[in-house]
PDB file of N, H, CA, C and O in Angstrom:
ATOM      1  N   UNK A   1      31.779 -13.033   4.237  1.00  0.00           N
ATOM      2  CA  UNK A   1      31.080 -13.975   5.137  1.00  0.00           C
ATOM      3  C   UNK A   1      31.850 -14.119   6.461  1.00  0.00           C
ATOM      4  O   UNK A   1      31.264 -14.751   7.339  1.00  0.00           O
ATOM      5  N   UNK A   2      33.070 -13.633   6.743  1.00  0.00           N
ATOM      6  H   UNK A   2      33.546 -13.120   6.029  1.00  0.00           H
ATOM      7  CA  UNK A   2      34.021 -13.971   7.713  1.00  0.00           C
ATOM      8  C   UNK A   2      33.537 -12.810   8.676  1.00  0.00           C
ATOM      9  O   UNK A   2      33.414 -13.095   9.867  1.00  0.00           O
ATOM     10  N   UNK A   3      33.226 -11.407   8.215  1.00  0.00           N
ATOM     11  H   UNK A   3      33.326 -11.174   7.248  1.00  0.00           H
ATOM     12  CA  UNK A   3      32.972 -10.305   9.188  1.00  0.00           C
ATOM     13  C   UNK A   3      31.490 -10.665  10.109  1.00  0.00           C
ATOM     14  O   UNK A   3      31.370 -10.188  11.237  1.00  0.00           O
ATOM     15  N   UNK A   4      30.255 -11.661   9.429  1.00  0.00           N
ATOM     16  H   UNK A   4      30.353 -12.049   8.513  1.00  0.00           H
ATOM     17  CA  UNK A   4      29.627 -11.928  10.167  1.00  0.00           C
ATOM     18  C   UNK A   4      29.563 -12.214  11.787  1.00  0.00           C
ATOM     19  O   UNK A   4      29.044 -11.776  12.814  1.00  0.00           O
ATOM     20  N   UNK A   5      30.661 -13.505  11.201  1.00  0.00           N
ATOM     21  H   UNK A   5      31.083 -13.861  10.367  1.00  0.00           H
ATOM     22  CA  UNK A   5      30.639 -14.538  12.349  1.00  0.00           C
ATOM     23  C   UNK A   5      31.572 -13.967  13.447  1.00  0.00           C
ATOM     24  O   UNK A   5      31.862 -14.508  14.514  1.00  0.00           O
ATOM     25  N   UNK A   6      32.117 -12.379  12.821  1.00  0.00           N
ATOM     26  H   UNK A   6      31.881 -11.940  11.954  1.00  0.00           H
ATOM     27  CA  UNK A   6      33.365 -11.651  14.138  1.00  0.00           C
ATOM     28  C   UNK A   6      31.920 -11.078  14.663  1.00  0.00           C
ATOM     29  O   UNK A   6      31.577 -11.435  15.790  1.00  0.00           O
ATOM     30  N   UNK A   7      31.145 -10.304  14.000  1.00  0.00           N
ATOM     31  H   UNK A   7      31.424 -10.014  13.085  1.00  0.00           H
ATOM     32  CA  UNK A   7      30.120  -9.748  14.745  1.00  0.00           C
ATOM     33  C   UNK A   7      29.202 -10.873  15.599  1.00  0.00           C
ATOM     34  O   UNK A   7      28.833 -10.519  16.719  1.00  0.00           O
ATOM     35  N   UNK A   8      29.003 -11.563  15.355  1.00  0.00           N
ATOM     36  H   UNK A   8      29.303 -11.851  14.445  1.00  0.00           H
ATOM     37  CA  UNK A   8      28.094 -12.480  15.858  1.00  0.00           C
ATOM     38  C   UNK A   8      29.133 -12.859  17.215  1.00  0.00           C
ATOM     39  O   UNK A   8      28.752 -12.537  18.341  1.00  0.00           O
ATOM     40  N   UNK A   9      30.301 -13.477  17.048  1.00  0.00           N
ATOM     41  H   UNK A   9      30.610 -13.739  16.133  1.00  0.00           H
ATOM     42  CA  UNK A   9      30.948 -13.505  18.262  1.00  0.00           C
ATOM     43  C   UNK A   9      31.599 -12.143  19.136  1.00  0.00           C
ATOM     44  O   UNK A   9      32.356 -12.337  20.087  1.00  0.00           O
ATOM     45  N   UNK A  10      31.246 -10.879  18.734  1.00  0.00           N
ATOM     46  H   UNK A  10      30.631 -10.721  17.962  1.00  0.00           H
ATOM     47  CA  UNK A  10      31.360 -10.127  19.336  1.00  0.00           C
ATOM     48  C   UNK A  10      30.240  -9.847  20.264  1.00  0.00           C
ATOM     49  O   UNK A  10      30.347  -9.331  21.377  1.00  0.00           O
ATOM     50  N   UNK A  11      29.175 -10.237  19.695  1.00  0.00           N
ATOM     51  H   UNK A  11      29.088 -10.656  18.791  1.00  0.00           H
ATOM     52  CA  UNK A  11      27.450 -10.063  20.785  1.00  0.00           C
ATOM     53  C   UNK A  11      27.652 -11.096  21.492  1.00  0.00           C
ATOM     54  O   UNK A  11      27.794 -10.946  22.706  1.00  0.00           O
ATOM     55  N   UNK A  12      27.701 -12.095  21.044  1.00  0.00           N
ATOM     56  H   UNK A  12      27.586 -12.217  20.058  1.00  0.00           H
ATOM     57  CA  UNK A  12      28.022 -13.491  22.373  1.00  0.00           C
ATOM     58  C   UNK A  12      28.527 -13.568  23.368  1.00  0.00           C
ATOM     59  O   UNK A  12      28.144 -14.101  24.410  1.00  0.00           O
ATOM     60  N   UNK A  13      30.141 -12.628  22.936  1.00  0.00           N
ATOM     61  H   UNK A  13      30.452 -12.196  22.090  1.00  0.00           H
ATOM     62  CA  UNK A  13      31.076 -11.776  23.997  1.00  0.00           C
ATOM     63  C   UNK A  13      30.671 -11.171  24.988  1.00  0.00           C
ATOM     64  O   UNK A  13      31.197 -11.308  26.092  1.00  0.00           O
ATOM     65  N   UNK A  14      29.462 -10.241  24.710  1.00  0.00           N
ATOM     66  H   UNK A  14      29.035 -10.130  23.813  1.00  0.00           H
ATOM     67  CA  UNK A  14      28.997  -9.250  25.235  1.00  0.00           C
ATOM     68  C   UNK A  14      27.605  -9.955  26.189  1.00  0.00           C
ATOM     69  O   UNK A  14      27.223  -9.733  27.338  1.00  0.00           O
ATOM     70  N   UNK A  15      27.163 -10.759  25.249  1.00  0.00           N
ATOM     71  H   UNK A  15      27.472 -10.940  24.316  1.00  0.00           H
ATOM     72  CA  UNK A  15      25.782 -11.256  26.410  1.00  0.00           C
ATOM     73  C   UNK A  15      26.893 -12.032  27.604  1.00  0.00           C
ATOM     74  O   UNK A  15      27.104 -11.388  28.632  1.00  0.00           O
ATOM     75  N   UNK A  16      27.368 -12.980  27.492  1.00  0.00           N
ATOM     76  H   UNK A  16      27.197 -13.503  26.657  1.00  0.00           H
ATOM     77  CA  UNK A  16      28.244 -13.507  28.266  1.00  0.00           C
ATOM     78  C   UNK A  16      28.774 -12.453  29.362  1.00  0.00           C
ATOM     79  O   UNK A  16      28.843 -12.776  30.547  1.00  0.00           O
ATOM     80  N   UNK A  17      29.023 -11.597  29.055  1.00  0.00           N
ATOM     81  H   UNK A  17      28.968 -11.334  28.092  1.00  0.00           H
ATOM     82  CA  UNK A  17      29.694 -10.727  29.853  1.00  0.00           C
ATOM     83  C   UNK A  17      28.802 -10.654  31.222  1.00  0.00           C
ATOM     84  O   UNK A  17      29.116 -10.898  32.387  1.00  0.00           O
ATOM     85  N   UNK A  18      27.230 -10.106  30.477  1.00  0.00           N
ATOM     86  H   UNK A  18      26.975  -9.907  29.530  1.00  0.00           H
ATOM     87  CA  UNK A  18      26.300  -9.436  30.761  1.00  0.00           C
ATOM     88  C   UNK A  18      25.448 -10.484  31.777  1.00  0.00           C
ATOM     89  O   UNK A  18      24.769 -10.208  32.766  1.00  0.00           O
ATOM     90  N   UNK A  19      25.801 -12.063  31.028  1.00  0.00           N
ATOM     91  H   UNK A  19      26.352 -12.287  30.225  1.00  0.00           H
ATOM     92  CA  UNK A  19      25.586 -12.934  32.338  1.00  0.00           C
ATOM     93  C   UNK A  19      26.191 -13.406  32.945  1.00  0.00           C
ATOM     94  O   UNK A  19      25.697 -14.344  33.571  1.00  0.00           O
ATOM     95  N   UNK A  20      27.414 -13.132  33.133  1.00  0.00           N
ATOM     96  H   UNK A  20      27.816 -12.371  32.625  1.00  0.00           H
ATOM     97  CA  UNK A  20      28.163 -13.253  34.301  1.00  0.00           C
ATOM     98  C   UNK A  20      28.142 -12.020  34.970  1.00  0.00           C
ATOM     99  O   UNK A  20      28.151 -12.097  36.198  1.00  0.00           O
ATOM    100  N   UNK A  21      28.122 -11.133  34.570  1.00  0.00           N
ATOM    101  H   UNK A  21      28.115 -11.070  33.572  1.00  0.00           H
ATOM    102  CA  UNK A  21      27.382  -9.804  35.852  1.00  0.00           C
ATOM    103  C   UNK A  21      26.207  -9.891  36.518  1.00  0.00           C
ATOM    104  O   UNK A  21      26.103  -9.584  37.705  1.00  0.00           O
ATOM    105  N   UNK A  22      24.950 -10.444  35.577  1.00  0.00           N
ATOM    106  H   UNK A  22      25.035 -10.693  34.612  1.00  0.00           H
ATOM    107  CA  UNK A  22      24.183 -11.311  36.843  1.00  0.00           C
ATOM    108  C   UNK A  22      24.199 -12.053  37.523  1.00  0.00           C
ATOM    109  O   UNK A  22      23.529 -11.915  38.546  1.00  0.00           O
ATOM    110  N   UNK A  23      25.118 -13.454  37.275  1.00  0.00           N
ATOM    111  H   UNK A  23      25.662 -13.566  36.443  1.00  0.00           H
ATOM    112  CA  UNK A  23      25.163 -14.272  38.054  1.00  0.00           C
ATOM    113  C   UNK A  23      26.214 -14.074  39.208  1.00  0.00           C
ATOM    114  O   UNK A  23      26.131 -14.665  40.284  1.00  0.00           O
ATOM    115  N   UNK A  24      27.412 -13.006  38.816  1.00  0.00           N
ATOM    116  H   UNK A  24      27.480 -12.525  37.941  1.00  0.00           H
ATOM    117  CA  UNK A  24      27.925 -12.404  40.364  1.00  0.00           C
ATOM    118  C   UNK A  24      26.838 -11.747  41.369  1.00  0.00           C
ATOM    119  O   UNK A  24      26.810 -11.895  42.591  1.00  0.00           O
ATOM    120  N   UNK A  25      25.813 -10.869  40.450  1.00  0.00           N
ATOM    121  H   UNK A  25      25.836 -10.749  39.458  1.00  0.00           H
ATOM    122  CA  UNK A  25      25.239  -9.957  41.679  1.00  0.00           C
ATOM    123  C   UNK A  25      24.574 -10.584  42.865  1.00  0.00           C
ATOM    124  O   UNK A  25      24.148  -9.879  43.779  1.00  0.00           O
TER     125      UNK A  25
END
């Protein structure tokens, strides 16, 4: 149950990323 919640905060990681690259452009 622990590998979930790394994956799940690994996509979160990644959208985050993905909106802060929009909100710089």
């Amino acid at each position: 149950m622990r590998a979930l919640p790394q994956k799940l905060w690994r996509l979160e990681s990644g959208v985050r990323a993905a909106s802060d690259s929009l909100h710089r452009i």
